[in-house]
C-alpha positions in Angstrom: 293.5 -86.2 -126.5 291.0 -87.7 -129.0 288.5 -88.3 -126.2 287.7 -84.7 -125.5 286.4 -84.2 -129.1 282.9 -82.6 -129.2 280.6 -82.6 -132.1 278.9 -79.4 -131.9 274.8 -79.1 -131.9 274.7 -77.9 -135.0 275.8 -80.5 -136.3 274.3 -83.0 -134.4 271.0 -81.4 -135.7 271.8 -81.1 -139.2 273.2 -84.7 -139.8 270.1 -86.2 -138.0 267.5 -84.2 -140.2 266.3 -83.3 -136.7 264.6 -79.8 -138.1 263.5 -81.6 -141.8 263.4 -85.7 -142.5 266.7 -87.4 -142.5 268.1 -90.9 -142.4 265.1 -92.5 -143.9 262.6 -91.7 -140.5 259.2 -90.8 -140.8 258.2 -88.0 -138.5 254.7 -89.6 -137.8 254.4 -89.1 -133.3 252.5 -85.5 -132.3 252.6 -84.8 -128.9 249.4 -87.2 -127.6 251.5 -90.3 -128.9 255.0 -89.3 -127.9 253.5 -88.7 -124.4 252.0 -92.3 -124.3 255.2 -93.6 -125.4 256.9 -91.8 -122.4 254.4 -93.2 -120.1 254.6 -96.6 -122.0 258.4 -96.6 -121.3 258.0 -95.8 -117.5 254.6 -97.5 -116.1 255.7 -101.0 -115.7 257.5 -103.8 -113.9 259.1 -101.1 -111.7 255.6 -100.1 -109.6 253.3 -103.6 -110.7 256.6 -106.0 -109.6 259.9 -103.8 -107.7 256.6 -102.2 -105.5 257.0 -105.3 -103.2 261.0 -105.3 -102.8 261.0 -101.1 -102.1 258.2 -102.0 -99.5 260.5 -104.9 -98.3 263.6 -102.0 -97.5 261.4 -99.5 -96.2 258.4 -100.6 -94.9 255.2 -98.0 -94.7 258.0 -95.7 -95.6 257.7 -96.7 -99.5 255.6 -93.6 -99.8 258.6 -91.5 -98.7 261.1 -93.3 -101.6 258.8 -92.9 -104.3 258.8 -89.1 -103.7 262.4 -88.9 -103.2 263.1 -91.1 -106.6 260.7 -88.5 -108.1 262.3 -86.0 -107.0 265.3 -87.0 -108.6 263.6 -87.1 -111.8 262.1 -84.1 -111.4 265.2 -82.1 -111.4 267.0 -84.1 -114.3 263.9 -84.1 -116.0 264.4 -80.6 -116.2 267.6 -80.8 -117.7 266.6 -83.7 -120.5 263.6 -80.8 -121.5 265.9 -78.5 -121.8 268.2 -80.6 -123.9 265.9 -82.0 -125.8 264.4 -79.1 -127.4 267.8 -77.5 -127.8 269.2 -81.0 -129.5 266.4 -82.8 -131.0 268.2 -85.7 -132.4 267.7 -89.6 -131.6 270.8 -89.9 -129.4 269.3 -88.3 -126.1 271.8 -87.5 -123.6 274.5 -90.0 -125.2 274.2 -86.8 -127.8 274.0 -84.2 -125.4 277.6 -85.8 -123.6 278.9 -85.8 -127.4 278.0 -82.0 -127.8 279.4 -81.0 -124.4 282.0 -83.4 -122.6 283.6 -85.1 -125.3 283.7 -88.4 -127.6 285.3 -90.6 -124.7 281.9 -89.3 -122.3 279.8 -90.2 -124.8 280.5 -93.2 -125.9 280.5 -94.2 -121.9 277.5 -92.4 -121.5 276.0 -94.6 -124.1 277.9 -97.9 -122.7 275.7 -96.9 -119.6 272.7 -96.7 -121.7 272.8 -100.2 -122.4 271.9 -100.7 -119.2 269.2 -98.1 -118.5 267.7 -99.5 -121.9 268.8 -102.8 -123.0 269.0 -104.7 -119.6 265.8 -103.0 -118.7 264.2 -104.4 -121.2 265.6 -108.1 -119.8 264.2 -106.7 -116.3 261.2 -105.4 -117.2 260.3 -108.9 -119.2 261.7 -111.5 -115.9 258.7 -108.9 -114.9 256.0 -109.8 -117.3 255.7 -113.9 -116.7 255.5 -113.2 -112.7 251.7 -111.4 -114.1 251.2 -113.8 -117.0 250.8 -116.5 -114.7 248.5 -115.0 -112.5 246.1 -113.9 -115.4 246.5 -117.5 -117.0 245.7 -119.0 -113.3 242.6 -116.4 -113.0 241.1 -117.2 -116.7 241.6 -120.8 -116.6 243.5 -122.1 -113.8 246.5 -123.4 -115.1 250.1 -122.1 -114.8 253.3 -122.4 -117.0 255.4 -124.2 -115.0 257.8 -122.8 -112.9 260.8 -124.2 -114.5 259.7 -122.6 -117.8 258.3 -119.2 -116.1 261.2 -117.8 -113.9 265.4 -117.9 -114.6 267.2 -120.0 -112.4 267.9 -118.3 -108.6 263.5 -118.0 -108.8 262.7 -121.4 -108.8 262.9 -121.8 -112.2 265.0 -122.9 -115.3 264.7 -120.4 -118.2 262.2 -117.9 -118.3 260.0 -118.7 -121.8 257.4 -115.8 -121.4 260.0 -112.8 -121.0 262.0 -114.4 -124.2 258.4 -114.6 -126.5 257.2 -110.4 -124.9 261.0 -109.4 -126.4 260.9 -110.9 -129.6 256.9 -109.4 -130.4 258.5 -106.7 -129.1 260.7 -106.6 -131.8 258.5 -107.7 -134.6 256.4 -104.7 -134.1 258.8 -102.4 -134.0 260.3 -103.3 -137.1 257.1 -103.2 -139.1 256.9 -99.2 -138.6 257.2 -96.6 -135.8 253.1 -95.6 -136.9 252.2 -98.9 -135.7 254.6 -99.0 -132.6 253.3 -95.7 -131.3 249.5 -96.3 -131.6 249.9 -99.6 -130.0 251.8 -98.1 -127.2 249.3 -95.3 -127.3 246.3 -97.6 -126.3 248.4 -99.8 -124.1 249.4 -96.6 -122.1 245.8 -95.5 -121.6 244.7 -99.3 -120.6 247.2 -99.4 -117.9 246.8 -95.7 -115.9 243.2 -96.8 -116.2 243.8 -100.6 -114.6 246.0 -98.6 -111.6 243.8 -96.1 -110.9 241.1 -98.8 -110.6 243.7 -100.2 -108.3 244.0 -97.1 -106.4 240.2 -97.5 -106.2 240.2 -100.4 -104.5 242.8 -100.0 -102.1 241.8 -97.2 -100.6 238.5 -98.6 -100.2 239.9 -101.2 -97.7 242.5 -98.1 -96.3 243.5 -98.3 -92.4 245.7 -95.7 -91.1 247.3 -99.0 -88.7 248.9 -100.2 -91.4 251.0 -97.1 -91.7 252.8 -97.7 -88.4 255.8 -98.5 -87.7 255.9 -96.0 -90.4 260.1 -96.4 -91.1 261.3 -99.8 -89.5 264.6 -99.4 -91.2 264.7 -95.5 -90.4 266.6 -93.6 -92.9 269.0 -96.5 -94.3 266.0 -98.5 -95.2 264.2 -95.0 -97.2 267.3 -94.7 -98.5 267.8 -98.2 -100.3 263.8 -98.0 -101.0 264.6 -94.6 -102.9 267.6 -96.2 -104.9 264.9 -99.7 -105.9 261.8 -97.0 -106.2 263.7 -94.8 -108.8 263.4 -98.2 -111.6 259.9 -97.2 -111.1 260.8 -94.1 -113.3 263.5 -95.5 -115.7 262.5 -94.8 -119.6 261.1 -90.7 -119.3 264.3 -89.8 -120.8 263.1 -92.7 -123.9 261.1 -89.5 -124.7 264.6 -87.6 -126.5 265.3 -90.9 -128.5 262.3 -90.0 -130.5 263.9 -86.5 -131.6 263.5 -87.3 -135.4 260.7 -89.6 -135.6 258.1 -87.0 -133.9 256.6 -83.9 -135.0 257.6 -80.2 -133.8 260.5 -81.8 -131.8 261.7 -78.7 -130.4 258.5 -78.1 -128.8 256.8 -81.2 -128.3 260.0 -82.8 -126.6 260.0 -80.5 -123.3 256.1 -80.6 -123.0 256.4 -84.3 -122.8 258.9 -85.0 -120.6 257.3 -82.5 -118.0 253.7 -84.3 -118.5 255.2 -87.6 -118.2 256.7 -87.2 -115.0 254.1 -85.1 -113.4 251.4 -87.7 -114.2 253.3 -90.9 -113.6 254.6 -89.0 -110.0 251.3 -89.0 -108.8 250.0 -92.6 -109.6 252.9 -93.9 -108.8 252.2 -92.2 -104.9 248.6 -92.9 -104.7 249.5 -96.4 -105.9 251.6 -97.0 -102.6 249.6 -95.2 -100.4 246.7 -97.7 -101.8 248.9 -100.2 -101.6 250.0 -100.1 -98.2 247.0 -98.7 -96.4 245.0 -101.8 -97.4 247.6 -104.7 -96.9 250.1 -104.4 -94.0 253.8 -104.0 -95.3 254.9 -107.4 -94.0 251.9 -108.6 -95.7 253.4 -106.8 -99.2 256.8 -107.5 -99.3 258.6 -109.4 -101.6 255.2 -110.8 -102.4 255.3 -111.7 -106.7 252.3 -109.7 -108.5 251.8 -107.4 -105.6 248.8 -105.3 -107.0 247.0 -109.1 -107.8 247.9 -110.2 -104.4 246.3 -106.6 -102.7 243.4 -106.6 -104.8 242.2 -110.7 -104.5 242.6 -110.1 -100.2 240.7 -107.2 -100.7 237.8 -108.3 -102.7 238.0 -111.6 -101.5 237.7 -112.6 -105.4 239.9 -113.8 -107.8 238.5 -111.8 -110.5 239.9 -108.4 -109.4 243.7 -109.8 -109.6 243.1 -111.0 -113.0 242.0 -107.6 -114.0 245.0 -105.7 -112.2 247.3 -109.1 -113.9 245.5 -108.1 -117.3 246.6 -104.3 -116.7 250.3 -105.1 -115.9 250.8 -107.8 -118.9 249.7 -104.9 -120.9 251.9 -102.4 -119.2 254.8 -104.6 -119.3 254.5 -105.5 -122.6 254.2 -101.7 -123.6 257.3 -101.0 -121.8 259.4 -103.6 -123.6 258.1 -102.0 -126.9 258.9 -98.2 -125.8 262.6 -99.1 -124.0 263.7 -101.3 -127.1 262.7 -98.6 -129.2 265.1 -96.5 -127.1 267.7 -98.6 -127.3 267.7 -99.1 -131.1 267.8 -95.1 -131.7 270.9 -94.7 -129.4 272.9 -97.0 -131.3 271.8 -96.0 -134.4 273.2 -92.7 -133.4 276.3 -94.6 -132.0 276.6 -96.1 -135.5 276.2 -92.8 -137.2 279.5 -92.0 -135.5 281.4 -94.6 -136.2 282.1 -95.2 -132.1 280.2 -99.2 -133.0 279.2 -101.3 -136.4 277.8 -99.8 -139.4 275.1 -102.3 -139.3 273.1 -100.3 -136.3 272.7 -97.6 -138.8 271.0 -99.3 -141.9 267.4 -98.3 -142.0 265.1 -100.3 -144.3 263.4 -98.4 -147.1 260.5 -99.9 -147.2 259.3 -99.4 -143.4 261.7 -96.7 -141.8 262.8 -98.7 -139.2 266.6 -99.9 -138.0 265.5 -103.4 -138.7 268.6 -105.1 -138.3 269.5 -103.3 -135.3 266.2 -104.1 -133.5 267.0 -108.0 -134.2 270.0 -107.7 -133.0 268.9 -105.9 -130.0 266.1 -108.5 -129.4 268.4 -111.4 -129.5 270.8 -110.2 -127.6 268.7 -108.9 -124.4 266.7 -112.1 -124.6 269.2 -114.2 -123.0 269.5 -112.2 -120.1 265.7 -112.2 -119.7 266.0 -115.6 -119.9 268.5 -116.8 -117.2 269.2 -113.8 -114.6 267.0 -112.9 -111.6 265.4 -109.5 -111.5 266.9 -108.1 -108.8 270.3 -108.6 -110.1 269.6 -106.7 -113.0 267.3 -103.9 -111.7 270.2 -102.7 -109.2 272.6 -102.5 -112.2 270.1 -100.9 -114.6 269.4 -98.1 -111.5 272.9 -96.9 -110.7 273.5 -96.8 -114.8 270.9 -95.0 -115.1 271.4 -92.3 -112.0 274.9 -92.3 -113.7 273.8 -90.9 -117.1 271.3 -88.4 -115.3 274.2 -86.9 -113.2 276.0 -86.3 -117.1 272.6 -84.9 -118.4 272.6 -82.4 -114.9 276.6 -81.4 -115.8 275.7 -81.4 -120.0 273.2 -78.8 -119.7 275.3 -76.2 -117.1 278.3 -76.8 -119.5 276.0 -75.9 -122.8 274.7 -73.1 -121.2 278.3 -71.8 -120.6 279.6 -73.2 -124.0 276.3 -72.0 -126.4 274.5 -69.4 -125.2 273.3 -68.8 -128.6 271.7 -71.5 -129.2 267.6 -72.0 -129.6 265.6 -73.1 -126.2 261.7 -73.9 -126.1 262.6 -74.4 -122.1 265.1 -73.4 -119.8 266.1 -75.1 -116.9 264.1 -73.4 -113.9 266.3 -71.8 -110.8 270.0 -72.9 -113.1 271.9 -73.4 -112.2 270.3 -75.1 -109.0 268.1 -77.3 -110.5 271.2 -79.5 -112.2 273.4 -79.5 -108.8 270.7 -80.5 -106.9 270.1 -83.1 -109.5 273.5 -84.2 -109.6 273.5 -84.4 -106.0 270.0 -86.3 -105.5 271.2 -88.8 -108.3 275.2 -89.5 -106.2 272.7 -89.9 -102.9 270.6 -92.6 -104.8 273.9 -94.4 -106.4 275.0 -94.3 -102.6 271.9 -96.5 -101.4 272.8 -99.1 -104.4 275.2 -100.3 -102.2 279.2 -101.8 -102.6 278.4 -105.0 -105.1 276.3 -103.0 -107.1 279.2 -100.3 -107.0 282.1 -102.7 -108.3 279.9 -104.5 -110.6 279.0 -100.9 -112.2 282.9 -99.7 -111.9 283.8 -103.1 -113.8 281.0 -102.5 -116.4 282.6 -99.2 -116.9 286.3 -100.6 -117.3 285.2 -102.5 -119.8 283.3 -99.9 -121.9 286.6 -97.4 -121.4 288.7 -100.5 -123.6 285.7 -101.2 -126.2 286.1 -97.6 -126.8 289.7 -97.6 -126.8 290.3 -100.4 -129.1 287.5 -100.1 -131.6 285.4 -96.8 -130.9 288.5 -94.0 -130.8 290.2 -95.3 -134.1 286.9 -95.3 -136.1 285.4 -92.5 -134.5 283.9 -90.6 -138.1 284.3 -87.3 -136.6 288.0 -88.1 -136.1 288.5 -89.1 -139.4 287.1 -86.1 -140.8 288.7 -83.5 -138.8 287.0 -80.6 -138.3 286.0 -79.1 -141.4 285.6 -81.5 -143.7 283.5 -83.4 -140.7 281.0 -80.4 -141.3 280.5 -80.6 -145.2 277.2 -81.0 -146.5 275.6 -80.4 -142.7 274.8 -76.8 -143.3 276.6 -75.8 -140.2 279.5 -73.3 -139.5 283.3 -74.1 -139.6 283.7 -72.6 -136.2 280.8 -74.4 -134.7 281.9 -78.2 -135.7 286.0 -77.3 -134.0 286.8 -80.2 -132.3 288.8 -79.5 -128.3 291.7 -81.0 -127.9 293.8 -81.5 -124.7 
C-alpha cells in the first residue's frame, strides 16, 4: 500500500540541509531567539482571552486544568525534544510521522497541522481586537465599533483588527526570518514582563474566599477546563519548524522546547492563581480581556488595564507572527514532497523566505479570522492538536524500535513511559472536547484522507522516485531510504 511509505531520517536530513544550509534558508536563530520564538508562539490569546471560558467550566478549579494541560505537554514535549534533535528539519512531527508511520500518516498528521497552526492563527487574531479595543478605549476613549471588531455570533459583523494583525503578520515574515525573530524576541520579553506585572497585582488583592467552592462542576467541569486550558500551550512544538533556519539544531532544538514549557508552565499557574484569588470566578468568567477587567477592579484605575491590554496586543500579535511562521515551514516541507503545490516550496533569493507561501497562508486564514467566533475555532484547533501529539508520543517509541542508530542530544526520560502516558493524557483531553467537536474533527479528517488520495498519493516525489533513485544526491544509504510496503 503506497500509504505506508516512509522516508527515512537520513534523508529527511540531508534533503533539508538540516546539518549544512539548504533550500535557500539562512541559519540566523541561536538558542536566546529560538526560545523567544517558542514562547512568542505559546504566550497569547489562550491565557490573556480562553483564561475567562476555562474559569467559566471549572470554576476556582482553573488552577487544576492548567497543570493537567501542562502536564500533557510536558510528556509530549519530551518526545518533540527528542525528535527534534534526532530530525532537525522544518517539517516537525509532520516529518517525524513521515520517517516513522508512513506517507498516508503524514500527510494527515500535517492535514491536522492546519489546524494547530493555521486556524490558530484565525483564533488567536478574533483574540487580538477583544484587547485592541480596550487599549484604544484606555488611551483615548474611543472603540472600533462592534460591527467592525468581532465576527458575527459576537455581536459583530467582520472582525477588521484580526484581518490587519494577519496580514503585518505576514509582511514581516516575508522580509526575512532575522527580522521576524528579533521582533518576536522583544515582543516575548515585553509580554512575560506585562503578566508577571499582572501576577503582581493580583496577588496583591489575593483572598483565599474566592477559592471556594473550589470545583463547582467537580471533575467533568476540570476536565473540559483541561481540554480549553491546553490552547493555552498550542505553538511549543513551532520550536521544530525552525530545524533549518536556527543554529546548532541538534542541540539547541531540545534545550528549547524543555525551557519553553517549564517557564511558560509556571506563569501560566501563577497567572490563575492571581487571577482568581483577586476576582471571584463568577466575577471572571466569560468576561472579554480578563487580565484588563482583574486589573482595573483591582486598582480601581483605568490605567492598569491599558497596560495589561498593551501586553496582550503585543503578545498576540507575537503569536500570529511565530504560528504563521510554523505554518509556512510545514508546507514547505509538504511541498518538498510533492504530497501539495510546488508553489509552497519556492523560496525567494533575495530574502530566504517562502514568500508566496506566506501570502497565501495569510489570505487564506484571514477569512476565518474574520467571520467565525473563537470558541468555534479554539475547540477544533485543541483536539487537532492533542491529535498530532498522540502521533509525536507513538513516532518516537516506533523510531527508537526502528533506528537505534541514530544520533540523540536527548532521550526521552522513563521510555517508554513517558510517550504512553503522553498518549494517554492527550486521548483524556480529546475526551473533554466533547461529541460536536469529535464529528466536526472526524469530518475534517475524512476530508484530508480524499485530498490525499486524489492529489497527494499520485504525486507523492518519494513515490515517483522509488527507493533508490529517491536517495540520489542526498548523501544517504540505499538501505536507509527503503520504502515499507504492505
Amino acid at each position: 500500500m503506497s500509504g505506508l511509505r516512509i522516508k527515512s531520517p537520513d534523508l529527511l536530513v540531508a534533503e533539508s540541509g538540516a546539518d549544512l544550509e539548504g533550500n535557500g534558508l539562512r541559519r540566523s536563530m541561536g538558542l536566546f531567539q529560538l526560545v523567544c520564538f517558542g514562547i512568542g508562539a505559546i504566550v497569547g490569546t489562550g491565557i490573556f482571552v480562553g483564561l475567562s471560558d476555562t474559569v467559566a467550566e471549572a470554576g476556582p478549579a482553573v488552577i487544576v486544568s492548567f497543570v493537567l494541560a501542562a502536564v500533557t505537554c510536558v510528556f509530549t514535549a519530551f518526545s518533540f525534544a527528542e525528535l527534534g534533535g534526532a530530525i532537525p528539519v522544518s517539517g516537525s512531527s509532520y516529518s517525524y510521522a513521515y520517517a516513522t508511520l508512513g506517507e498516508r500518516t503524514a500527510f494527515l498528521v500535517g492535514w491536522c497541522l492546519l489546524l494547530e497552526y493555521g486556524i490558530s492563527v484565525s483564533a488567536v487574531a478574533v483574540g487580538w481586537g477583544q484587547y485592541l479595543n480596550e487599549l484604544l478605549g484606555s488611551l483615548t476613549g474611543w472603540q472600533l465599533p462592534a460591527a467592525l471588531a468581532g465576527p458575527p455570533g459576537d455581536g459583530g459583523i467582520v472582525n477588521i483588527p484580526a484581518v490587519v494583525v494577519i496580514l503585518l503578520a505576514a509582511l514581516l515574515l516575508v522580509r526575512g526570518i532575522r527580522e521576524s525573530a528579533r521582533a518576536t524576541a522583544a515582543m516575548a520579553v515585553l509580554k512575560l514582563a506585562v503578566l508577571v506585572l499582572f501576577c503582581a497585582i493580583g496577588f496583591s488583592a489575593f483572598r483565599a474566599g474566592h477559592l471556594a467552592p473550589f470545583a463547582p462542576q467537580s471533575v467533568a467541569g476540570i476536565t473540559s477546563g483541561a481540554s480549553l486550558a491546553f490552547f493555552s500551550y498550542i505553538g511549543f512544538d513551532a520550536i521544530t519548524t525552525a530545524g533549518e533556519e536556527v543554529k546548532n539544531p541538534r542541540r539547541n532544538i531540545p534545550v528549547a522546547i524543555l525551557i519553553c514549557i517549564g517557564v511558560v508552565t509556571v506563569l501560566y499557574c501563577l497567572v490563575a492563581v492571581a487571577a482568581i484569588g483577586a476576582l471571584s470566578s463568577d466575577q471572571v468568567a466569560d468576561q472579554p480581556a480578563a487580565l484588563s477587567l482583574i486589573v482595573n477592579r483591582v486598582t480601581h484605575s483605568a490605567l492598569g488595564g491599558g497596560v495589561i491590554a498593551f501586553g496582550a496586543v503585543v503578545a498576540i500579535a507575537s503569536v500570529v507572527l511565530a504560528v504563521m511562521y510554523g505554518q509556512t515551514r510545514i508546507l514547505m516541507s509538504m511541498s518538498r514532497d510533492g504530497l501539495i503545490p510546488r508553489i509552497f516550496e519556492r523560496v525567494s533569493p533575495r530574502t530566504s523566505t517562502p514568500v508566496a507561501n506566506t501570502w497565501i497562508v495569510a489570505i487564506v486564514f484571514a477569512v476565518p479570522a474574520a467571520v467565525v467566533p473563537l470558541d468555534v475555532v479554539m475547540n477544533l484547533t485543541t483536539i487537532g492538536t492533542l491529535a498530532v501529539m498522540a502521533v509525536v508520543n507513538v513516532s518516537v517509541m516506533v523510531l527508537r524500535r526502528t533506528r537505534r542508530d541514530l544520533p540523540r542530544r536527548f532521550r526521552v526520560p522513563l521510555f517508554p513511559v513517558s510517550p504512553l502516558l503522553g498518549i494517554g493524557f492527550c486521548l483524556y483531553l480529546i475526551y473533554g472536547t466533547g461529541p460536536a467537536t469529535w464529528l466536526q474533527f472526524a469530518a475534517f479528517l475524512v476530508v484530508g484522507a480524499l485530498v490525499y488520495a486524489c492529489y497527494g498519493r499520485r504525486r507523492s516525489r518519494l513515490a515517483s522516485a522509488g527507493p533508490v533513485a529517491a536517495g540520489e544526491g542526498a548523501a544517504a544509504p540505499a538501505p536507509a531510504m527503503a520504502t515499507r510496503e504492505g
